[in-house]
HTML snippet that shows the backbone in 3Dmol.js (N, CA, C, O; Angstrom):
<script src="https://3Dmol.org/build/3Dmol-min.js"></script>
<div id="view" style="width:600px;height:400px;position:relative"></div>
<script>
const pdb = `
ATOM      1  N   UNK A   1      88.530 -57.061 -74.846  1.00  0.00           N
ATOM      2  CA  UNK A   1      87.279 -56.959 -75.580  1.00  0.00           C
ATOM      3  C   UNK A   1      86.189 -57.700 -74.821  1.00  0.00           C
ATOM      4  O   UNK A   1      86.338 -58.816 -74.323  1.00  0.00           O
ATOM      5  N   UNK A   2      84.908 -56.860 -74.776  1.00  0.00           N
ATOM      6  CA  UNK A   2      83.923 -57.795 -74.380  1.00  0.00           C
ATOM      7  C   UNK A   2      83.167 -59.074 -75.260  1.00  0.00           C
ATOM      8  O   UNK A   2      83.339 -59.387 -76.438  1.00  0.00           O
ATOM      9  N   UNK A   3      82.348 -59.630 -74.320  1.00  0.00           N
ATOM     10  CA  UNK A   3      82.092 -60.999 -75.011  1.00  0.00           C
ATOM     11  C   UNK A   3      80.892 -60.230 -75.819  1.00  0.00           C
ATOM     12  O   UNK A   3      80.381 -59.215 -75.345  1.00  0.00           O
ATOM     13  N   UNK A   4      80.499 -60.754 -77.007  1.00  0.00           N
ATOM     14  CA  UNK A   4      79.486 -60.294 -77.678  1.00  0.00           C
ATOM     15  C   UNK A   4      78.684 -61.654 -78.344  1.00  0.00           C
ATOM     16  O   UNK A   4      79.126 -62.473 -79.151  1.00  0.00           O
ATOM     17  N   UNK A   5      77.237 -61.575 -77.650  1.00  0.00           N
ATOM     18  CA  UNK A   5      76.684 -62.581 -78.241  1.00  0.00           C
ATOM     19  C   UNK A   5      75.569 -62.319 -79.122  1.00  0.00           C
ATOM     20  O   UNK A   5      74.775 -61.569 -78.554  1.00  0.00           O
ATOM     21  N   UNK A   6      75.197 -62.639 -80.279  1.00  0.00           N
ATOM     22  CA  UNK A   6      74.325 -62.725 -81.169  1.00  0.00           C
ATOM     23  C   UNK A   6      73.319 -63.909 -81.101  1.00  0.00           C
ATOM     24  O   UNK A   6      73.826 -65.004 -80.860  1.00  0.00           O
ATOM     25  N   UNK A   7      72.028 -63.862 -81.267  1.00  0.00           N
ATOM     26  CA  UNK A   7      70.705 -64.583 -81.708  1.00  0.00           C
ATOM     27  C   UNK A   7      70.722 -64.294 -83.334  1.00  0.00           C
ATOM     28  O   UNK A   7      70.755 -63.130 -83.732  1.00  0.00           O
ATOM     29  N   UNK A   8      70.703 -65.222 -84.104  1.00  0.00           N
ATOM     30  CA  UNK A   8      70.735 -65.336 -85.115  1.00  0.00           C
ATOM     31  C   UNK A   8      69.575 -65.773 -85.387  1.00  0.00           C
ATOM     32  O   UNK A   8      69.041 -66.398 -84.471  1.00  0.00           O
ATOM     33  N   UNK A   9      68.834 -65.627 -86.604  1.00  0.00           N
ATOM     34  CA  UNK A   9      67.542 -65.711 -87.458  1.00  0.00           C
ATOM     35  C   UNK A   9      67.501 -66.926 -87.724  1.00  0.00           C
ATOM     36  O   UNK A   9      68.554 -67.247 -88.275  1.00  0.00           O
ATOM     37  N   UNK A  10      66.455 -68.207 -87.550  1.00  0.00           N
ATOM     38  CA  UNK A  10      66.646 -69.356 -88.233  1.00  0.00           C
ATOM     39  C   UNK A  10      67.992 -70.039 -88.152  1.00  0.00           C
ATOM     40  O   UNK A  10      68.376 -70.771 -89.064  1.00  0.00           O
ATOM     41  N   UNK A  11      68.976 -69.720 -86.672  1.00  0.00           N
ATOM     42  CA  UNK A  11      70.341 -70.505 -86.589  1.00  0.00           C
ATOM     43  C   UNK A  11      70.538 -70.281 -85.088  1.00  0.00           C
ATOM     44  O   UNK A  11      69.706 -69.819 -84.308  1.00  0.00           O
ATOM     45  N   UNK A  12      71.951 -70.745 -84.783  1.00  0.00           N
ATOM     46  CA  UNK A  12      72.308 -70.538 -83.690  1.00  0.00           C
ATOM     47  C   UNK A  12      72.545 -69.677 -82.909  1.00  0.00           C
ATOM     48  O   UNK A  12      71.635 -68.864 -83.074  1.00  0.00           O
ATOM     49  N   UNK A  13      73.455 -69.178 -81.840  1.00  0.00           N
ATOM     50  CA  UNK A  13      73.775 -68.636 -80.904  1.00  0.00           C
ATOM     51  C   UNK A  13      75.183 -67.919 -81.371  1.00  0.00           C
ATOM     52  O   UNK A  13      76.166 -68.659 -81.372  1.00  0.00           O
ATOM     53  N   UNK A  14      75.373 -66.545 -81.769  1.00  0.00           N
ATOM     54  CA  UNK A  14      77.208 -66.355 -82.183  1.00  0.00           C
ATOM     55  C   UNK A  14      77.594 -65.996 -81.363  1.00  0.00           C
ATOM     56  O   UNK A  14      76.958 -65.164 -80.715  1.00  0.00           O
ATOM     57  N   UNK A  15      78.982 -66.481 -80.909  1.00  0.00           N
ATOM     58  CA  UNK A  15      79.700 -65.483 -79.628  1.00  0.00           C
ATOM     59  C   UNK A  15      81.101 -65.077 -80.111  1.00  0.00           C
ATOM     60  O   UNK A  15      81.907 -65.508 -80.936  1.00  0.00           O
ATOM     61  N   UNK A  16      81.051 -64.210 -79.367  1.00  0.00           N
ATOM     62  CA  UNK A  16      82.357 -63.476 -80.557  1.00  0.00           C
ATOM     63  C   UNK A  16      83.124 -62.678 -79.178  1.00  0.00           C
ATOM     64  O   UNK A  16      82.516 -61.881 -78.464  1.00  0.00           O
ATOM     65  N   UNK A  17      84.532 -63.060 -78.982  1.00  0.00           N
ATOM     66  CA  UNK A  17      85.550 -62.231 -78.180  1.00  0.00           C
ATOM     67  C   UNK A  17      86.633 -62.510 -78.302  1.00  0.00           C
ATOM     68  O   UNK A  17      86.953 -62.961 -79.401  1.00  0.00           O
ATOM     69  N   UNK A  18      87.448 -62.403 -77.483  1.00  0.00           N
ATOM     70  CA  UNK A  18      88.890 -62.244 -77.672  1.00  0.00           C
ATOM     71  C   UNK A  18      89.608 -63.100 -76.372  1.00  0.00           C
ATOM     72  O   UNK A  18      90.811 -63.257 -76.161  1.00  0.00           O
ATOM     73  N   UNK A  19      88.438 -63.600 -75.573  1.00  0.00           N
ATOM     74  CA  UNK A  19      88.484 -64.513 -74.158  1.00  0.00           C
ATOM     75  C   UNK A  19      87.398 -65.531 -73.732  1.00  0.00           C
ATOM     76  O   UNK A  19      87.111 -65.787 -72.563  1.00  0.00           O
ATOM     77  N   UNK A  20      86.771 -66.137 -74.953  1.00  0.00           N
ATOM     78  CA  UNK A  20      85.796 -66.949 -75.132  1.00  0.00           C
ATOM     79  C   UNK A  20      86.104 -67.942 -73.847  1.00  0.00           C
ATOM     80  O   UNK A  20      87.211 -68.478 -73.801  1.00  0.00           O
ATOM     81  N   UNK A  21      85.098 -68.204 -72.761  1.00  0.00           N
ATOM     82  CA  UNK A  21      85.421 -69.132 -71.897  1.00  0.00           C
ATOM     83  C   UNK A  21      84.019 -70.215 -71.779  1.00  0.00           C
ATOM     84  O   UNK A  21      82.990 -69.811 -71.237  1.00  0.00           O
ATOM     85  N   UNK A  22      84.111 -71.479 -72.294  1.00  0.00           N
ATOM     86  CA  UNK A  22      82.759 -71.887 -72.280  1.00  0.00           C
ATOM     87  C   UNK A  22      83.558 -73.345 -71.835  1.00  0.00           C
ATOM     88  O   UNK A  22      84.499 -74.027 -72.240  1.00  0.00           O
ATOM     89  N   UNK A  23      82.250 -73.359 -70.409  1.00  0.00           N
ATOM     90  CA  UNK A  23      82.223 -74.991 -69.534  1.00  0.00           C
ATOM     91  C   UNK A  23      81.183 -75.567 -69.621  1.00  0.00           C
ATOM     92  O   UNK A  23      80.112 -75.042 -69.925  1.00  0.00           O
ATOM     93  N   UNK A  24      81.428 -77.085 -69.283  1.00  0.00           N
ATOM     94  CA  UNK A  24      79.814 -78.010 -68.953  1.00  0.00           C
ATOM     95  C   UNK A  24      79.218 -77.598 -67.665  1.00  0.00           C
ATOM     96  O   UNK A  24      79.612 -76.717 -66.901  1.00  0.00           O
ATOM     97  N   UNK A  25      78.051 -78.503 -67.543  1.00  0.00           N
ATOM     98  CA  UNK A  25      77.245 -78.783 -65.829  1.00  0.00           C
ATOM     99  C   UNK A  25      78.818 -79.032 -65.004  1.00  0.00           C
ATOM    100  O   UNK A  25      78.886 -78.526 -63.884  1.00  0.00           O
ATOM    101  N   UNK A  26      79.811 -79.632 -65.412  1.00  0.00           N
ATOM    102  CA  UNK A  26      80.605 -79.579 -64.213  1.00  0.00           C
ATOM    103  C   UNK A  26      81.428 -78.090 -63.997  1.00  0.00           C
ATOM    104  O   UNK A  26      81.869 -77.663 -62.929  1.00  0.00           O
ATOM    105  N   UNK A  27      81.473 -77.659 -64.878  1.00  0.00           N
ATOM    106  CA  UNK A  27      82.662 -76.777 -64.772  1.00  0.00           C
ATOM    107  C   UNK A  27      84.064 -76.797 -65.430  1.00  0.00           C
ATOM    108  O   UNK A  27      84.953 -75.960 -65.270  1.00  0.00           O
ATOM    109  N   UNK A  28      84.093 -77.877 -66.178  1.00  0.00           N
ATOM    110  CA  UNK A  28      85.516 -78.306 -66.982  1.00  0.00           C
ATOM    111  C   UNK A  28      84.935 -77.260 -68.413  1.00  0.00           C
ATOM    112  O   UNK A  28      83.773 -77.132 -68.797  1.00  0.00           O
ATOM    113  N   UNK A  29      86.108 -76.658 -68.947  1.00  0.00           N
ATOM    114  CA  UNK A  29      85.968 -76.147 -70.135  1.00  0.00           C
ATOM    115  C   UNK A  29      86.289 -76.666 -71.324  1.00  0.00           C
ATOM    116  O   UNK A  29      87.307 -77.286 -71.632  1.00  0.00           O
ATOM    117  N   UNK A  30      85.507 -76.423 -71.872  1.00  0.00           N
ATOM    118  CA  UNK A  30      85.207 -76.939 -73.265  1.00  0.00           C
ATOM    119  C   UNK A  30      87.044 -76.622 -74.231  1.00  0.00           C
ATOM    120  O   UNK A  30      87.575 -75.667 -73.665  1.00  0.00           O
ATOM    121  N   UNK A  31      87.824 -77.082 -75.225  1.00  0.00           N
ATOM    122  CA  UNK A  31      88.682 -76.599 -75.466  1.00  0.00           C
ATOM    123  C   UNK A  31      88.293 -75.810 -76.815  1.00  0.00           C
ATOM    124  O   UNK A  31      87.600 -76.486 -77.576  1.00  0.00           O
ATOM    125  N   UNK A  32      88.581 -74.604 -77.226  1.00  0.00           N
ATOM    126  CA  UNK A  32      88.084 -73.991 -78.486  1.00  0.00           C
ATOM    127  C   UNK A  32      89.126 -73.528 -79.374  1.00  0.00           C
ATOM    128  O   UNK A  32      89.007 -73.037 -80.497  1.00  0.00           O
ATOM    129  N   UNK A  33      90.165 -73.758 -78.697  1.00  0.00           N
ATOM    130  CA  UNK A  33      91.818 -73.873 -79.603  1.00  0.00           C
ATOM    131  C   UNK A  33      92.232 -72.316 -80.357  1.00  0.00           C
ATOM    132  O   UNK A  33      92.712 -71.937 -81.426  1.00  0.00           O
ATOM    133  N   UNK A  34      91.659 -71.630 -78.921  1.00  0.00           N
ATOM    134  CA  UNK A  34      91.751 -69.837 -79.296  1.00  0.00           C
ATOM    135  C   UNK A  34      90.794 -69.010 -80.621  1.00  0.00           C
ATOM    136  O   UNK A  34      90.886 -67.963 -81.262  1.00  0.00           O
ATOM    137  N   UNK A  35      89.753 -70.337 -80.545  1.00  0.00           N
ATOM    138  CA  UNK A  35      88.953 -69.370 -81.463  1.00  0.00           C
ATOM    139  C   UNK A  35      88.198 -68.506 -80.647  1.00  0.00           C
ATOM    140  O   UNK A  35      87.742 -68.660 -79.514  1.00  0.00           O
ATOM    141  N   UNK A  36      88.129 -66.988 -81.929  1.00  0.00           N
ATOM    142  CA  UNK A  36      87.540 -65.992 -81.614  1.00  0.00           C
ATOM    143  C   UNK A  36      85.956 -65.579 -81.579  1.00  0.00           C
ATOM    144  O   UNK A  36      85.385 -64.558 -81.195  1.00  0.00           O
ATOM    145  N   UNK A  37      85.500 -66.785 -82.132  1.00  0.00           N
ATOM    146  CA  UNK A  37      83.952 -66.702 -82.540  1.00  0.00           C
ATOM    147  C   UNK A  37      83.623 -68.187 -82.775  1.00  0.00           C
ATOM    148  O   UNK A  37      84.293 -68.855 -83.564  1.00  0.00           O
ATOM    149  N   UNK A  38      82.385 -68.802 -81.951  1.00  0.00           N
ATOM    150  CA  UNK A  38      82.055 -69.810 -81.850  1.00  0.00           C
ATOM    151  C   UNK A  38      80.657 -69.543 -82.115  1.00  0.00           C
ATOM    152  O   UNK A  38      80.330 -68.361 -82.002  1.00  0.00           O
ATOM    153  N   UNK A  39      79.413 -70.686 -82.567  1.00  0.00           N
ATOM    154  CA  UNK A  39      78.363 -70.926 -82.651  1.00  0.00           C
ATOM    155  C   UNK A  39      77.874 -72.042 -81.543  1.00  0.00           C
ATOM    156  O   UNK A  39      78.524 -73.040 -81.233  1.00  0.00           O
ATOM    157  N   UNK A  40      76.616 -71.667 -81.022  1.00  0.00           N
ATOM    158  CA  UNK A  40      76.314 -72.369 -80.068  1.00  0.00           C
ATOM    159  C   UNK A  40      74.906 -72.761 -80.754  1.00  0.00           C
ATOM    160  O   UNK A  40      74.258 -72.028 -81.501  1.00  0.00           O
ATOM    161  N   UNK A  41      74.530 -74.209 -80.305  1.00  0.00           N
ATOM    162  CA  UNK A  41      73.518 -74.959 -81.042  1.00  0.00           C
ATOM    163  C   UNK A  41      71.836 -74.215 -80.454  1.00  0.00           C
ATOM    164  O   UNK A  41      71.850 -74.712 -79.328  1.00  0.00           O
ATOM    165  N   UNK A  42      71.313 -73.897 -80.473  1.00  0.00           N
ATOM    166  CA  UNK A  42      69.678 -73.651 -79.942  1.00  0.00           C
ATOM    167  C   UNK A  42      68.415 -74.399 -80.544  1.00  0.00           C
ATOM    168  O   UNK A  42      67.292 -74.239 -80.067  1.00  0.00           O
ATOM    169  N   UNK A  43      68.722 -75.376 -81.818  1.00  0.00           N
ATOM    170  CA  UNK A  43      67.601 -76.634 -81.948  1.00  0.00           C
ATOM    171  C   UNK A  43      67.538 -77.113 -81.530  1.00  0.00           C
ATOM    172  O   UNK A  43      66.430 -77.266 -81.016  1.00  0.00           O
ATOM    173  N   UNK A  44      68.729 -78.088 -81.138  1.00  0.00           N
ATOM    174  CA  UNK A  44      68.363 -78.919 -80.196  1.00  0.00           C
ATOM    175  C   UNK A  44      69.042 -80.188 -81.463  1.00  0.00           C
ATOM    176  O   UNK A  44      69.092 -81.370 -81.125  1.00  0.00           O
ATOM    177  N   UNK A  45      69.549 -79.722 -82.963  1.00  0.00           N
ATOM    178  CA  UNK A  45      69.735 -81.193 -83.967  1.00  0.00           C
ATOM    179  C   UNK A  45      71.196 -81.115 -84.038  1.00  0.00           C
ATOM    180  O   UNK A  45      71.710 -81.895 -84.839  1.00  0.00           O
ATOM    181  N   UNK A  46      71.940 -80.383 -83.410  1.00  0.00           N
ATOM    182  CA  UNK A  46      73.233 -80.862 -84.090  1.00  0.00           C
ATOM    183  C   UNK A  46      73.774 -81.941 -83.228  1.00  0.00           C
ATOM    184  O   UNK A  46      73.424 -82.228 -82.084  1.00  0.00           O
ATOM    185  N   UNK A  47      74.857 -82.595 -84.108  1.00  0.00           N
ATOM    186  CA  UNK A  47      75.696 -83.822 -83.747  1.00  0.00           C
ATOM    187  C   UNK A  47      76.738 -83.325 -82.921  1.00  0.00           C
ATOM    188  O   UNK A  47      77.644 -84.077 -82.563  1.00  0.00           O
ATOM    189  N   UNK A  48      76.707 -82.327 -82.639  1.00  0.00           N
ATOM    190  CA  UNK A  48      78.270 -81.442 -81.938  1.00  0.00           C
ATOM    191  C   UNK A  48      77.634 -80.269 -81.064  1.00  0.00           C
ATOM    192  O   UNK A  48      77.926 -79.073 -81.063  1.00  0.00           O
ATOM    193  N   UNK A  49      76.750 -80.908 -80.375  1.00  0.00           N
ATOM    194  CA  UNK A  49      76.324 -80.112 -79.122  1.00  0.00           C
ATOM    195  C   UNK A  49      77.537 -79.860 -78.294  1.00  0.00           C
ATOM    196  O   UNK A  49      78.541 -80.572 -78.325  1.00  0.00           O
ATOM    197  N   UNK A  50      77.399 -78.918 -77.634  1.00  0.00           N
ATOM    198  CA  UNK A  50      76.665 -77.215 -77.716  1.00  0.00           C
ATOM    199  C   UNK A  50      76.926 -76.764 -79.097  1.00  0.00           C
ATOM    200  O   UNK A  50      76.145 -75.993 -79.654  1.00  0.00           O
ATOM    201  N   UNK A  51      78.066 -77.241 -79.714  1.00  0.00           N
ATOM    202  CA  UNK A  51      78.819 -76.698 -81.184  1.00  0.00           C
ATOM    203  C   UNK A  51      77.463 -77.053 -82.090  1.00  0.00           C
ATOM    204  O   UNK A  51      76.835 -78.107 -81.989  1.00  0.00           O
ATOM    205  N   UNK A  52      77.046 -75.636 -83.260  1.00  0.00           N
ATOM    206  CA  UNK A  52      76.091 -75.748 -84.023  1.00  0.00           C
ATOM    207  C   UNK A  52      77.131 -76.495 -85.173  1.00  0.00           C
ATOM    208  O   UNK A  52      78.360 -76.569 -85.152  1.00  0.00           O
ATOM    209  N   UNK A  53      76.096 -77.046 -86.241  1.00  0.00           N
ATOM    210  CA  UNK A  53      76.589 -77.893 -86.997  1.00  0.00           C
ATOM    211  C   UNK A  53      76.403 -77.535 -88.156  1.00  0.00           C
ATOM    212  O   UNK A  53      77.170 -77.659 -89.111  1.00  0.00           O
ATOM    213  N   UNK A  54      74.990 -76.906 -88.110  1.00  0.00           N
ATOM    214  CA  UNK A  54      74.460 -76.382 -89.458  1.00  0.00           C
ATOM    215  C   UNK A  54      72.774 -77.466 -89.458  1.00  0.00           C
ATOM    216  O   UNK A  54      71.762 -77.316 -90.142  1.00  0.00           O
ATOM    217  N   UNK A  55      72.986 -78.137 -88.767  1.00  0.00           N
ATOM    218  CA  UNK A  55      71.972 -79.423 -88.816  1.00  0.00           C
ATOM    219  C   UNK A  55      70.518 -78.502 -89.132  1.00  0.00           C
ATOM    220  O   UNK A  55      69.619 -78.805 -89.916  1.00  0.00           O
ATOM    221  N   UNK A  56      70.624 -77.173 -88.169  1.00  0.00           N
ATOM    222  CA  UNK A  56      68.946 -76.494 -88.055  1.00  0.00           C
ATOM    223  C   UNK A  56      68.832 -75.899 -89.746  1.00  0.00           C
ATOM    224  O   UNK A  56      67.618 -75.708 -89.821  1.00  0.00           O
ATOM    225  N   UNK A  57      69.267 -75.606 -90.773  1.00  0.00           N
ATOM    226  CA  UNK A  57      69.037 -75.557 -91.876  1.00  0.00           C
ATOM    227  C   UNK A  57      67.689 -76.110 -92.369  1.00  0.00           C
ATOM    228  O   UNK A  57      67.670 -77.336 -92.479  1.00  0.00           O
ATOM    229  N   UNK A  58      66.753 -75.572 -92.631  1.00  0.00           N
ATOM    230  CA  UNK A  58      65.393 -76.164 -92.985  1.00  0.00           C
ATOM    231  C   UNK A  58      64.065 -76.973 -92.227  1.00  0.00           C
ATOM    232  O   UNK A  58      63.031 -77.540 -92.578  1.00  0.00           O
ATOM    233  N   UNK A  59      64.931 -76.581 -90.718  1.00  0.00           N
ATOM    234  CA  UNK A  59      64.307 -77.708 -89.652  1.00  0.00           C
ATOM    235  C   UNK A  59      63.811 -76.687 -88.139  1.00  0.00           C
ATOM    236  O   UNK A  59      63.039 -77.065 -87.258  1.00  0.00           O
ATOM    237  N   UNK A  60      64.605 -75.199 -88.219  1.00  0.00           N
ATOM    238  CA  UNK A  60      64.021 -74.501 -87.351  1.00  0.00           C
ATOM    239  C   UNK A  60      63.941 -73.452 -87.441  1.00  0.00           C
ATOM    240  O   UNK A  60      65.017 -72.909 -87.693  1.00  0.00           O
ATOM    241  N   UNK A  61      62.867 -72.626 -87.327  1.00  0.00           N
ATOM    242  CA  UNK A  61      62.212 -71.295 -87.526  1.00  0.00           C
ATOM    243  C   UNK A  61      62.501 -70.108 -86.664  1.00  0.00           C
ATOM    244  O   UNK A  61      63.425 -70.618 -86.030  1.00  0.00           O
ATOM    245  N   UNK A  62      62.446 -69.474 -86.404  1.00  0.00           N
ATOM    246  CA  UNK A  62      62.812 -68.261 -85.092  1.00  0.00           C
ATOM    247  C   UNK A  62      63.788 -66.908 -85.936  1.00  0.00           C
ATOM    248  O   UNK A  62      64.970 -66.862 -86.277  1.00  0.00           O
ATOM    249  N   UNK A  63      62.426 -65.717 -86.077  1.00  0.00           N
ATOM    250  CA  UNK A  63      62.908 -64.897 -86.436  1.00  0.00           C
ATOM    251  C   UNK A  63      63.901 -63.762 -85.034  1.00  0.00           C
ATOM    252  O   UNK A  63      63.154 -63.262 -84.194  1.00  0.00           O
ATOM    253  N   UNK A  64      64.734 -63.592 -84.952  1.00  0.00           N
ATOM    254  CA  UNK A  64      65.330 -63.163 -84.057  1.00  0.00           C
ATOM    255  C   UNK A  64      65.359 -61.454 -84.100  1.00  0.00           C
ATOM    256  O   UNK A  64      66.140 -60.627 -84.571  1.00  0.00           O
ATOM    257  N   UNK A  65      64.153 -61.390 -83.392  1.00  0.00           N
ATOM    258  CA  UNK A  65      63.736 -59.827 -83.198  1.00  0.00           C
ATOM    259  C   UNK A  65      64.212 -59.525 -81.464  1.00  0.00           C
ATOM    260  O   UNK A  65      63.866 -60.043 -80.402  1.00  0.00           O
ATOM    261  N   UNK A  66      64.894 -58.741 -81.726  1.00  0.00           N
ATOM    262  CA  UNK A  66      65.443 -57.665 -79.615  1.00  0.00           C
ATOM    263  C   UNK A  66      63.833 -57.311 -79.220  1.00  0.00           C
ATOM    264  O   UNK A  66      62.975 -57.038 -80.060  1.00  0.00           O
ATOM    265  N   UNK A  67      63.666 -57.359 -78.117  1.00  0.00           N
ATOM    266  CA  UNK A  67      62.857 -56.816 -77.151  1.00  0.00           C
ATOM    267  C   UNK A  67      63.094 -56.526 -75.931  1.00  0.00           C
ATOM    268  O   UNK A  67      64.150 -57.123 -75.718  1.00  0.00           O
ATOM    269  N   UNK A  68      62.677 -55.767 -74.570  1.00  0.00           N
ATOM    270  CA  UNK A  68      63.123 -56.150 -73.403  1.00  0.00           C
ATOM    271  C   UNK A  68      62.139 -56.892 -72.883  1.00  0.00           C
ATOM    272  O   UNK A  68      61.007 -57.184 -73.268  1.00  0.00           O
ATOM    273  N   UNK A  69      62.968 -57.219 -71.658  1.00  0.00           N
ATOM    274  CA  UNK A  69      62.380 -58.327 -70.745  1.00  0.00           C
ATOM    275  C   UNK A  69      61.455 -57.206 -69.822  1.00  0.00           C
ATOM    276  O   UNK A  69      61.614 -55.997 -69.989  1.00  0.00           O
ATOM    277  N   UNK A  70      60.392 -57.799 -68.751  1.00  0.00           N
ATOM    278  CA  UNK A  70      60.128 -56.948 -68.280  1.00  0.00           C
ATOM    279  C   UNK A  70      61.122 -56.715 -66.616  1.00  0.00           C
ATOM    280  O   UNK A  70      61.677 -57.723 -66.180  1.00  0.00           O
ATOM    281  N   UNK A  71      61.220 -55.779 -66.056  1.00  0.00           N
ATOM    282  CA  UNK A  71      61.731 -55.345 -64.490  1.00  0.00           C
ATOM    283  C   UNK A  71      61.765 -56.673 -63.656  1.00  0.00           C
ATOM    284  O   UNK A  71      60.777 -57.305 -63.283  1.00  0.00           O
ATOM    285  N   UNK A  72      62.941 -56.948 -63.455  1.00  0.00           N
ATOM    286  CA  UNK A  72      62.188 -58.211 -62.220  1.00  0.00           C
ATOM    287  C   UNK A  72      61.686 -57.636 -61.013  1.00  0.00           C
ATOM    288  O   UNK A  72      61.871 -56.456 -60.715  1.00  0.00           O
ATOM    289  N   UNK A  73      61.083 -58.417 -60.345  1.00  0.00           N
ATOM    290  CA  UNK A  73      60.703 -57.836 -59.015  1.00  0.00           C
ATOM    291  C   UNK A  73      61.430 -58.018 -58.064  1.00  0.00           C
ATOM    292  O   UNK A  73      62.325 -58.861 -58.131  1.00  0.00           O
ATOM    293  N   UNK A  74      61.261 -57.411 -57.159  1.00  0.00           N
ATOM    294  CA  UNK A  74      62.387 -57.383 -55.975  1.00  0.00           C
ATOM    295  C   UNK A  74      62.244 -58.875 -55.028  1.00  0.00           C
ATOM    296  O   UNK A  74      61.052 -59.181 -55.056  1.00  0.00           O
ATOM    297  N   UNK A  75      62.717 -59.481 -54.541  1.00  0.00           N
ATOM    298  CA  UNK A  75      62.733 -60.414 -53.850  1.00  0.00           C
ATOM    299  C   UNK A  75      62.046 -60.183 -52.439  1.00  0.00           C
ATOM    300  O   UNK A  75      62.178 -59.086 -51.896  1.00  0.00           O
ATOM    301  N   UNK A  76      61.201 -61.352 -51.738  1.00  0.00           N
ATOM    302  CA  UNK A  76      60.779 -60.875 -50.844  1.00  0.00           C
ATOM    303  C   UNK A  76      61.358 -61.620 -49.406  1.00  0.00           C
ATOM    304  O   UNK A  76      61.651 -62.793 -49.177  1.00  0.00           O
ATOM    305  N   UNK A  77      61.377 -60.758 -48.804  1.00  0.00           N
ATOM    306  CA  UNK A  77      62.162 -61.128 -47.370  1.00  0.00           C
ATOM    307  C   UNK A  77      61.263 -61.862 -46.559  1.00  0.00           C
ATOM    308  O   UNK A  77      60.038 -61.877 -46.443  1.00  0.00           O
ATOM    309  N   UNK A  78      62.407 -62.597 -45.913  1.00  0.00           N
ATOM    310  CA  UNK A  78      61.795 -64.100 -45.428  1.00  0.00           C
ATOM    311  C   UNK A  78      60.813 -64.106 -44.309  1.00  0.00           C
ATOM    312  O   UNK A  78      61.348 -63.677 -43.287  1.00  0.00           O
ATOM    313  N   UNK A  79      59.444 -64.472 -44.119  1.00  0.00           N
ATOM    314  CA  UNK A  79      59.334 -64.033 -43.030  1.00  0.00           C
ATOM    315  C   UNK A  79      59.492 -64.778 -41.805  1.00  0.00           C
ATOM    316  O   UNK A  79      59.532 -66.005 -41.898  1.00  0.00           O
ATOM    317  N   UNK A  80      59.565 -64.368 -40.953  1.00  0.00           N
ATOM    318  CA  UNK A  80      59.994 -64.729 -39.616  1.00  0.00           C
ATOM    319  C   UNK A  80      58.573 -64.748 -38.606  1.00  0.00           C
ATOM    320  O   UNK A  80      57.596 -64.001 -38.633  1.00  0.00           O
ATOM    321  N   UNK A  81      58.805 -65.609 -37.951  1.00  0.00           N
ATOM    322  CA  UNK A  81      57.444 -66.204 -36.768  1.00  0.00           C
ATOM    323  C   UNK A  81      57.497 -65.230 -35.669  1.00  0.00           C
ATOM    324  O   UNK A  81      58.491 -65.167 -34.946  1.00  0.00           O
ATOM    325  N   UNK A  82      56.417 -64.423 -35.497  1.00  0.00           N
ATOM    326  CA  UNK A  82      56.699 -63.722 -34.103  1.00  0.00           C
ATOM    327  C   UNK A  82      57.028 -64.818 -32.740  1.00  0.00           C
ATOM    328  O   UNK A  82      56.786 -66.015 -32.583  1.00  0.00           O
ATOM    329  N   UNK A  83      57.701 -63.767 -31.857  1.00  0.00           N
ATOM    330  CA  UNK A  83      58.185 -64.776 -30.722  1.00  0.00           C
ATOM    331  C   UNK A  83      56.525 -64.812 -29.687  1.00  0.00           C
ATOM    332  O   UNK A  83      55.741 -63.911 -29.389  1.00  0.00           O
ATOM    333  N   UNK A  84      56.540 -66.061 -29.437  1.00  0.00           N
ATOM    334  CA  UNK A  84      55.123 -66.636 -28.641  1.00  0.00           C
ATOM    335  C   UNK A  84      55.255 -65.912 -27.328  1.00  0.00           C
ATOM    336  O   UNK A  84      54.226 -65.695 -26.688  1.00  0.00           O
ATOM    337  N   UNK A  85      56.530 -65.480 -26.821  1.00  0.00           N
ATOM    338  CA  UNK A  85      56.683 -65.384 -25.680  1.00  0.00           C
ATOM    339  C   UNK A  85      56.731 -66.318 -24.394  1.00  0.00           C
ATOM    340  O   UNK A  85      56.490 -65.939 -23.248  1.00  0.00           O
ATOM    341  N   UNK A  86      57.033 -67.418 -24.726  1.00  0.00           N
ATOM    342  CA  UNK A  86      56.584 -68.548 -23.728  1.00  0.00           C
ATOM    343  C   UNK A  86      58.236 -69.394 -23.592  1.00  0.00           C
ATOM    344  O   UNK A  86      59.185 -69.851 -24.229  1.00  0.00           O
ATOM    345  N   UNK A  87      57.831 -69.227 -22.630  1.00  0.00           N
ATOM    346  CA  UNK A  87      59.499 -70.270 -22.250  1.00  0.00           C
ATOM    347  C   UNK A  87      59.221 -71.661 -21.567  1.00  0.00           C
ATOM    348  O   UNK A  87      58.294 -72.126 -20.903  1.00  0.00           O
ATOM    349  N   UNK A  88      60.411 -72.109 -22.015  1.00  0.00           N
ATOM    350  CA  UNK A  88      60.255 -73.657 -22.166  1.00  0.00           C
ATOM    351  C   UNK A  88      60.912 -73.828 -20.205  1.00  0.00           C
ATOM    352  O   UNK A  88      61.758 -73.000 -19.866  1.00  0.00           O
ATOM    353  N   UNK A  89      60.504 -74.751 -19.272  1.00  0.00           N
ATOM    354  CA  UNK A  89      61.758 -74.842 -18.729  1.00  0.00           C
ATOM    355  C   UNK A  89      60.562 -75.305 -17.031  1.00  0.00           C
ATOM    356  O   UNK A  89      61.096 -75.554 -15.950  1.00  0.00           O
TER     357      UNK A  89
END
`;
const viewer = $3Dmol.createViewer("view");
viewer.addModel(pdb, "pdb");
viewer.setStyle({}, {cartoon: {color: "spectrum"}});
viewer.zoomTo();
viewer.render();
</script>
């Protein structure tokens, strides 16, 4: 199953699969004891960061409407110094 994540209205982050894999800045993983659906914090108040707590209850707003992003742009290639033609020697 794929990972499926939800933006929730006035709450957190839902993620929902069947192979939930979530690490810190280092790379060690978090242990989630085979749960299938976790909440991830996006106020910024719970006591159990990244884990939501419930803390944003009455404290943060965000109606969670889909939109797209716009196209990124293509990256631009590096430029390079023409050669002077001049030799060293």
């Amino acid at each position: 199953m794929s990972i499926k994540l939800t933006v929730l209205s006035n709450g957190s982050l839902r993620v929902e699969g069947t192979d939930i894999e979530l690490v810190d800045a280092q790379g060690q993983p978090y242990g989630l004891g085979g749960r299938e659906r976790i909440s991830i914090c996006r106020c910024g108040l719970s006591n159990q960061k990244p884990f939501c707590d419930g803390s944003h209850k009455g404290h943060f707003e965000h109606a969670a409407v889909a939109f797209d992003l716009p196209t990124p742009k293509p990256a631009t290639p590096p430029v390079t110094p023409p050669n002077s033609g001049t030799t060293l020697g």
